[in-house]
C-alpha positions in Angstrom: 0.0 0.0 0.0 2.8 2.2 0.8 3.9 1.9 -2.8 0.7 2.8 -4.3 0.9 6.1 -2.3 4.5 6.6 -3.4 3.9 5.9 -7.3 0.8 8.2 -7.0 2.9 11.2 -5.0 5.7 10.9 -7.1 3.5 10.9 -10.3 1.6 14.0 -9.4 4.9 15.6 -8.7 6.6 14.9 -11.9 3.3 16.2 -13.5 3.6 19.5 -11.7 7.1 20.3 -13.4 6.8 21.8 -16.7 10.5 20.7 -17.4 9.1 17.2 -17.8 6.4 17.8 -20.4 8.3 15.3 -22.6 6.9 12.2 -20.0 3.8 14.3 -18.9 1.6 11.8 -21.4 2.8 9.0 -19.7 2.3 9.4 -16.5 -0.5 7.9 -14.2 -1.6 10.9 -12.4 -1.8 13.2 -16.0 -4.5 11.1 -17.0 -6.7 10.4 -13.7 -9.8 12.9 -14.7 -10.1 11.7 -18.1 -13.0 9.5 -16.9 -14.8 12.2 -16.4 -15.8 12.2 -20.0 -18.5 10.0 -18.8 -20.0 13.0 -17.2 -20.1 14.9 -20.2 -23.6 14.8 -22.5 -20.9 14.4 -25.7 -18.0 12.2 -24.6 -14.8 13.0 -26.5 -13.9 9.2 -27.1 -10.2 10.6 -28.1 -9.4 11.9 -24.1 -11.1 8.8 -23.0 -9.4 6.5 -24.9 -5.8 7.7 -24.3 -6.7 7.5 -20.5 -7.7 4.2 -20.5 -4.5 3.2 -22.6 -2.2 4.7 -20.1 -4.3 3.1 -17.3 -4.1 -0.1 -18.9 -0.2 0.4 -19.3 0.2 1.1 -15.4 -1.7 -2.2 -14.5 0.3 -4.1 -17.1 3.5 -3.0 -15.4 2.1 -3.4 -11.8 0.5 -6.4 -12.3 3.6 -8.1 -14.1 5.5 -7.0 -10.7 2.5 -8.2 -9.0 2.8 -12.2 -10.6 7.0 -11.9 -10.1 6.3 -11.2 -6.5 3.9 -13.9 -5.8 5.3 -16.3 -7.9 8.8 -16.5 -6.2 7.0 -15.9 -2.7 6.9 -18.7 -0.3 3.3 -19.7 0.9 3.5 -22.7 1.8 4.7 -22.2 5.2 
């Protein structure tokens, strides 16, 4: 959990600088009110689409580290 919190910090802070606008797009924080799109009476399926492609990046990544983690873990004991 502490590494969620981190990620997410460290995210919004990257996205702050303006020096970093090369990475901004890629970032998981640069992208977190694109869902509200849904909200809208015409969605703009181009925003929405790009967020959930970055979204769907970040849980590739996390959840690759995710199956690593778990597969090399000892449970049995």
């Amino acid at each position: 959990m502490a590494a969620t919190t981190v990620v997410a910090v460290v995210s919004s802070v990257l996205d702050s600088l303006p020096q970093l606008a090369a990475i901004h797009p890629f970032l998981l924080t640069h992208h977190w009110f694109d869902f509200a799109e849904f909200l809208r009476i015409e969605v703009d399926w181009g925003v929405l689409g790009s967020g959930l492609a970055v979204q769907a990046g970040w849980f590739a990544v996390f959840a690759a580290l995710a199956w690593g983690r778990f597969t090399t873990a000892d449970v049995t004991s």
